[in-house]
ZAGU-633145 format. One record per residue (C-alpha): residue in three letters; x, y, z. Coordinates in pm, whole numbers, padded with zeros to 5 digits, always signed. Each point is the difference from the previous one (the first is absolute). Last residue first. Example, Ala and Ser with C-alpha at 12.3 -4.5 7.8 and 13.67 -1.06 7.14 Angstrom:
# ZAGU-633145
SER+01367-00106+00714ALA-00137-00344+00066
# end
This chain:
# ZAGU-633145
UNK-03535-03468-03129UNK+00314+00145+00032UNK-00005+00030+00374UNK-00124-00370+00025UNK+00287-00133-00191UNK+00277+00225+00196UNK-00175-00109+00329UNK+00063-00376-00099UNK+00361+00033-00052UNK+00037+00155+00333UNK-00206-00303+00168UNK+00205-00248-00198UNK+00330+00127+00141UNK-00164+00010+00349UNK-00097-00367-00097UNK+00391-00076-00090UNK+00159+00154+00301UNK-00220-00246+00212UNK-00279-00002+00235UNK-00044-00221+00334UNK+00215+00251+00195UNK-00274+00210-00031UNK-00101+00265-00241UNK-00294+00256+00025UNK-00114+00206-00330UNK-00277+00287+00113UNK-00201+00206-00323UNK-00127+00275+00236UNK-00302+00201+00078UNK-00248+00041-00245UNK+00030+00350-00095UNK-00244+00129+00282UNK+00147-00188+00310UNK+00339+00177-00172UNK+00097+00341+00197UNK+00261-00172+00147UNK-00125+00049+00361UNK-00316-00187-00138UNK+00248-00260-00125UNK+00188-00026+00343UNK-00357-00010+00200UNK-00190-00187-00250UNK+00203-00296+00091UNK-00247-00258-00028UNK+00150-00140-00359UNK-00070+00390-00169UNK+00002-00153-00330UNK+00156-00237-00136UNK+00143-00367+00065UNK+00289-00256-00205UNK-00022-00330-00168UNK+00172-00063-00302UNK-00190-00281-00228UNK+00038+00219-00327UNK-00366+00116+00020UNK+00101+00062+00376UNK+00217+00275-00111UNK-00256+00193-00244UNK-00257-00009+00260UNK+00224+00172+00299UNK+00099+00251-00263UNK-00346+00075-00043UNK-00077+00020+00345UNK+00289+00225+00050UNK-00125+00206-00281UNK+00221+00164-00248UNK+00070+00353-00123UNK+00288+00048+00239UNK+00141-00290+00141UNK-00051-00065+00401UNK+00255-00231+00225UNK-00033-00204+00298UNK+00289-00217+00088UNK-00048-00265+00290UNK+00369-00135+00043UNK+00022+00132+00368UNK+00183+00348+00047UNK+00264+00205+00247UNK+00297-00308-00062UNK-00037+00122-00365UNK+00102+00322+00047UNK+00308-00016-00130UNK-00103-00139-00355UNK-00256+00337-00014UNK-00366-00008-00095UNK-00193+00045+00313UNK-00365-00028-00106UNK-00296+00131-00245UNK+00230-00123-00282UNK-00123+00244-00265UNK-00040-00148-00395UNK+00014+00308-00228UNK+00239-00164-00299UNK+00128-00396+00204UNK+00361+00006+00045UNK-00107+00044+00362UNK-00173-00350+00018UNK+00318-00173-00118UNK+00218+00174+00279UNK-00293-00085+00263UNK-00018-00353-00133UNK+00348-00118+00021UNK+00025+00195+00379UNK-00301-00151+00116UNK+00158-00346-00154UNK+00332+00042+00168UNK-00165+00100+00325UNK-00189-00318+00041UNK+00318-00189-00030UNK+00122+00140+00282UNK-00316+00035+00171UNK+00041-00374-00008UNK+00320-00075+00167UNK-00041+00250+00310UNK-00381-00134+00036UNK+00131-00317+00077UNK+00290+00133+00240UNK-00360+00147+00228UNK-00116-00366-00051UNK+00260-00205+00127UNK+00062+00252+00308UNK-00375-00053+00084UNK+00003-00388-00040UNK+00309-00016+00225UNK+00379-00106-00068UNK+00048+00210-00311UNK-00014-00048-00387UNK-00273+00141-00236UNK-00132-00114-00367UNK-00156-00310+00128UNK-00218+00159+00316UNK-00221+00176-00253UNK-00186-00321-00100UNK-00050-00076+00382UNK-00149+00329+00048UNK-00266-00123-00296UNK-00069-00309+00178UNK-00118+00199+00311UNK-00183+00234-00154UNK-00162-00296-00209UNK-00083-00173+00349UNK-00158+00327+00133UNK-00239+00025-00259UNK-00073-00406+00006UNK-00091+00114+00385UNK-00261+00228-00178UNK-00045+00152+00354UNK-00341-00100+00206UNK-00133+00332+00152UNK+00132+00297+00141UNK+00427-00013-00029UNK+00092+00319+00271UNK-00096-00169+00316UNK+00193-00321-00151UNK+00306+00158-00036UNK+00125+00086+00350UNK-00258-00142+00282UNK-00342+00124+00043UNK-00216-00293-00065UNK-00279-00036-00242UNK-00327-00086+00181UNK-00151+00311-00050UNK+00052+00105-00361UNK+00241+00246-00085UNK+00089+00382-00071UNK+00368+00070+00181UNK+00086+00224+00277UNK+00366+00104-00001UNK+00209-00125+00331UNK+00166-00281-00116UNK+00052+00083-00370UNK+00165+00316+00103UNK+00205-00211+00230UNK+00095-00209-00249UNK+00062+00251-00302UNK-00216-00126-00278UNK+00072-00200-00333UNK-00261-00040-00224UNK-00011-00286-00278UNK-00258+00037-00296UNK-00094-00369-00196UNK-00104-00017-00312UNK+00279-00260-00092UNK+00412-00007+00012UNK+00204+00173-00246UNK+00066+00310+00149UNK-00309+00208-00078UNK-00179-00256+00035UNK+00098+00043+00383UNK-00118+00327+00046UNK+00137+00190+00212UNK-00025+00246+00373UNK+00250+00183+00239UNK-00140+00103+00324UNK+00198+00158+00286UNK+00309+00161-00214UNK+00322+00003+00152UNK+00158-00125-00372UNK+00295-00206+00176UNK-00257-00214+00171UNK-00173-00053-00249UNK+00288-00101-00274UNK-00193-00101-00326UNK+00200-00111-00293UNK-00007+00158-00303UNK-00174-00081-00373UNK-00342-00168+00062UNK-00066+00191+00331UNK+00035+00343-00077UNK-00328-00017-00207UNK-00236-00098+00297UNK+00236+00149+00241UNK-00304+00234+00134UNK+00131+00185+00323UNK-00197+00096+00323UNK+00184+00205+00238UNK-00159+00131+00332UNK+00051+00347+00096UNK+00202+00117+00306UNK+00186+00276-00168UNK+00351-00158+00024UNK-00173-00279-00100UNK-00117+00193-00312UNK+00351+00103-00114UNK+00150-00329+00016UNK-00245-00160-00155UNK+00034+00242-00306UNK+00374-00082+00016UNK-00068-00382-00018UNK-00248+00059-00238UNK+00239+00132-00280UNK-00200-00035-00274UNK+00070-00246-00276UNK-00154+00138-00330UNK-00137-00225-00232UNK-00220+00289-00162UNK-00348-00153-00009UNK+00020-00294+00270UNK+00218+00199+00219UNK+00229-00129+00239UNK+00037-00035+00395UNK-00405+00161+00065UNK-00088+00268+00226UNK-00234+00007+00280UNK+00083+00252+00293UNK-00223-00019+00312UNK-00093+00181+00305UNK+00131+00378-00099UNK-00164+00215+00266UNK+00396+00174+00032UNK+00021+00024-00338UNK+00179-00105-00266UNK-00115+00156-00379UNK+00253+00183-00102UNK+00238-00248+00219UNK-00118-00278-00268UNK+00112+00158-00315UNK+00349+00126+00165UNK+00239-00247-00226UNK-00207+00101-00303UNK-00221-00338-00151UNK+00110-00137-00304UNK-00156-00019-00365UNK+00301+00294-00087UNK-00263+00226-00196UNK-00312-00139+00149UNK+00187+00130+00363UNK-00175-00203+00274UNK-00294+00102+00244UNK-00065-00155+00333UNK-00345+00082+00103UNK-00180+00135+00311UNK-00371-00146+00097UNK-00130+00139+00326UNK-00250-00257+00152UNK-00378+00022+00090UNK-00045-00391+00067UNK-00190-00136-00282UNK+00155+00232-00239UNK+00341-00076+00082UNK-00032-00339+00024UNK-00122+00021-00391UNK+00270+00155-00082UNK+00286-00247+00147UNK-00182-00285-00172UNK-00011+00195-00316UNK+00349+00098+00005UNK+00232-00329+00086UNK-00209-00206-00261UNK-00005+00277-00199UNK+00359-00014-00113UNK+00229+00261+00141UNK+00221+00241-00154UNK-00214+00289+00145UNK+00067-00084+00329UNK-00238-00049+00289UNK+00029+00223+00338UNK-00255-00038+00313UNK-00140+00232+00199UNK-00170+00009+00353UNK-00306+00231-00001UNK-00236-00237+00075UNK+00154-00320+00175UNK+00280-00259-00036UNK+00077-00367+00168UNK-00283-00155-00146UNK+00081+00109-00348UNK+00305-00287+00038UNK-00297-00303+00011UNK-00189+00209-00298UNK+00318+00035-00175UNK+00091-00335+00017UNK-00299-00141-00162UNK+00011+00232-00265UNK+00397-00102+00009UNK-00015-00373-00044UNK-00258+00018-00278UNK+00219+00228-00209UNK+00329-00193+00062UNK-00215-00324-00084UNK-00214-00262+00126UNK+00191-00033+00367UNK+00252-00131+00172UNK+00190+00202+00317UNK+00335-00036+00129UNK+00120+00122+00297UNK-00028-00308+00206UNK+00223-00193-00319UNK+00261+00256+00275UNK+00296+00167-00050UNK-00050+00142-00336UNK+00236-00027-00316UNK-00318+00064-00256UNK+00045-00360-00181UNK+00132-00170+00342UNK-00357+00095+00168UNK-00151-00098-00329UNK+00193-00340+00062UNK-00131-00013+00369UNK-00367+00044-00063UNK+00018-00243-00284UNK+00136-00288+00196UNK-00259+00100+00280UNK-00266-00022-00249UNK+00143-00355-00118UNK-00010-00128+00322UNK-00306+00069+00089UNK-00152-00118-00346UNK+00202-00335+00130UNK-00161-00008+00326UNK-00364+00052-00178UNK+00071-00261-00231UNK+00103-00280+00277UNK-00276+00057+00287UNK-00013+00199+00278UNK-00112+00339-00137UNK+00152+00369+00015UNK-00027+00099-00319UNK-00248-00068-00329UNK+00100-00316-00205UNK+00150-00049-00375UNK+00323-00129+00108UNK+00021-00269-00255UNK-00128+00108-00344UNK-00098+00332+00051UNK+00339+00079+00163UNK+00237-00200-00253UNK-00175+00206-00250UNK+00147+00288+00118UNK+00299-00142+00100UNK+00091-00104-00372UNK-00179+00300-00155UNK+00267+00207+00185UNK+00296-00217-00067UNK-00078+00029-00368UNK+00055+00344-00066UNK-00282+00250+00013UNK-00024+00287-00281UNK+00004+00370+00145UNK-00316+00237+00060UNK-00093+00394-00039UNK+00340+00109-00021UNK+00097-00319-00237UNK-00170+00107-00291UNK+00269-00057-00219UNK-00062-00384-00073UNK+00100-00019-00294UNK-00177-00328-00184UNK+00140-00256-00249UNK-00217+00028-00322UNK-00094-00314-00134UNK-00353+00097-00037UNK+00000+00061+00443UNK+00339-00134+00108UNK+00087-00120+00358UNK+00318-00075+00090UNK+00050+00267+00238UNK-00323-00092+00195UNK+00208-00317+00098UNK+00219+00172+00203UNK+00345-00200+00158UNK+00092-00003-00370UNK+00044+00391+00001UNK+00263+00015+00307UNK+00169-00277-00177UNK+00079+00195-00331UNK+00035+00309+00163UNK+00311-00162+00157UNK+00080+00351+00205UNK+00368+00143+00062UNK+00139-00029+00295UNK+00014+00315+00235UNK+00279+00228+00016
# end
């Protein structure tokens, strides 16, 4: 069993936590769309600007140090997604960023008539990329479709749509509408098998698990590092070889060894710093010899906890008179979600639900939140999507308490 959480601490190593707007303390719900920062990751970022603040690759002092730093943050995102090399790893602006870019270097490999699958889970930022390859180059677009009844996808929804001029399969580890944890490793599996590539968003998988890469089989697996309490940042993770012998988009005098052919451009090396700092917050709550090990026990301790709140707030949300969870519900089947709950109530808005919560300093998102796939599969682009609550370790029993309380008040009124 893991040991139990000091909320307490984990909250004063924050300092957004403290803040109050009227003397109102603020929930910070909307967590799928970006977490809070603890101190260690303003502490190296501003360490950066203030000391290392030089391009690469230079003789003199600041540049050596930037160079070191980089390679520091290389190696701990390396450590963050278990991969064997800081060669594999790739910085960029975002998830979304990373994989236009990618898609064009991968798109080299493919040509007209070859298809490609997407899911309908997915969040647009590994759909629209995908799509708009496809109509530059004449491919054959197949899609993954899950159950809207169960919010899962059937064990044989990507051999419906396998073939054997399937190049590419891009599917994402959870959900940003429904939660849902797919089972990517068996999806990558499947497509190997059929020679396709495997692309895989972790954006919202990676604040709540830990990442294995190499146990996953995928060749691409992509997040967001404000999405894990570090700054706008998005960290890719290739398969070496793949890296090595993909084409990539650059300018000329940029060399061709693993990252660097992938990162155009000067890097927000402050960016990397914070992703860097923020790995080093998570490396507290685990034990083990390595970085990697330390991390993937981390993640064993907080989802703990994590689960205790979905579970608090799922129960209280059902109680609620024509409220729908639009994800997996069950206390057993919480290993098979993220904390992100999405939920609709009849006769009221998302948007004005959204309005009546942040009027009592509780933070949360509605609407469609880039995943028009899963809410247009729903049936609910044209209702206003979804009111969506997401917890991290960072919350407490009490604010999920407050939350409930609060959607009582604004139902009534």
């Amino acid at each position: 069993m893991a040991p139990s959480l000091d909320i307490a601490r984990v909250r004063s190593q924050f300092p957004a936590l403290a803040l109050k707007d009227g003397g109102h303390a603020r929930v910070y719900f909307d967590n799928p769309a970006g977490t809070q920062v603890p101190r260690q990751v303003i502490d190296r970022t501003v360490e950066t600007l203030a000391t290392k603040n030089a391009n690469l690759g230079g003789y003199f002092s600041t540049t050596k140090l930037a160079d070191e730093m980089v390679n520091l943050a290389h190696q701990a995102c390396a450590d963050f997604y278990n991969a064997r090399s800081a060669s594999e790893i790739v910085f960029g602006q975002n998830m979304t960023t990373l994989t236009l870019h990618m898609s064009r270097c991968l798109g080299r490999k493919f040509k007209r008539g070859d298809e490609i699958v997407l899911s309908r889970m997915d969040h647009d930022a590994n759909v629209a990329p995908w799509l708009l390859l496809a109509e530059d180059l004449g491919l054959v677009v197949r899609w993954m479709d899950f159950d809207p009844e169960t919010y899962e996808f059937p064990e044989d929804a990507l051999r419906k749509v396998l073939s054997a001029k399937t190049r590419l399969v891009a599917l994402g580890l959870a959900s940003n509408c429904t939660g849902t944890v797919n089972d990517v490793k068996g999806f990558a599996r499947e497509a190997k098998a059929a020679g396709a590539l495997v692309y895989v968003d972790a954006v919202q998988f990676a604040p709540h698990y830990a990442i294995d890469v190499q146990d996953l089989g995928v060749d691409v697996l992509v997040s967001s590092a404000y999405k894990w309490f570090g700054p706008h940042m998005g960290v890719l993770w290739g398969r070496e070889e793949l890296l090595k012998e993909t084409f990539s988009y650059k300018v000329r005098p940029a060399g061709n060894d693993l990252p660097h052919k992938f990162e155009t451009g000067t890097l927000s090396h402050e960016g990397m710093a914070g992703c860097l700092g923020a790995i080093e917050y998570l490396e507290q709550f685990g034990d083990g010899v390595t970085r990697a090990k330390k991390i993937s026990s981390a993640w064993d301790r907080l989802v703990s906890y994590e689960h205790k709140l979905t579970l608090q707030l799922i129960d209280g949300l059902r109680e609620v008179k024509g409220l729908t969870i639009r994800g997996l519900t069950s206390a057993n089947a919480l290993h098979r979600r993220v904390p992100t709950v999405s939920f609709t109530l009849d006769g009221h808005h998302p948007d004005t639900l959204a309005k009546g919560f942040a009027a009592e300093n509780m933070f949360v998102w509605s609407g469609h939140n880039y995943a028009i796939e899963p809410v247009g599969r729903m049936g609910l682009l044209d209702k206003g999507g979804v009111l969506r609550v997401g917890l991290a370790h960072y919350n407490t029993a009490a604010e999920v308490d407050s939350f409930l309380s609060a959607l009582t008040r604004i139902i009534k009124n």
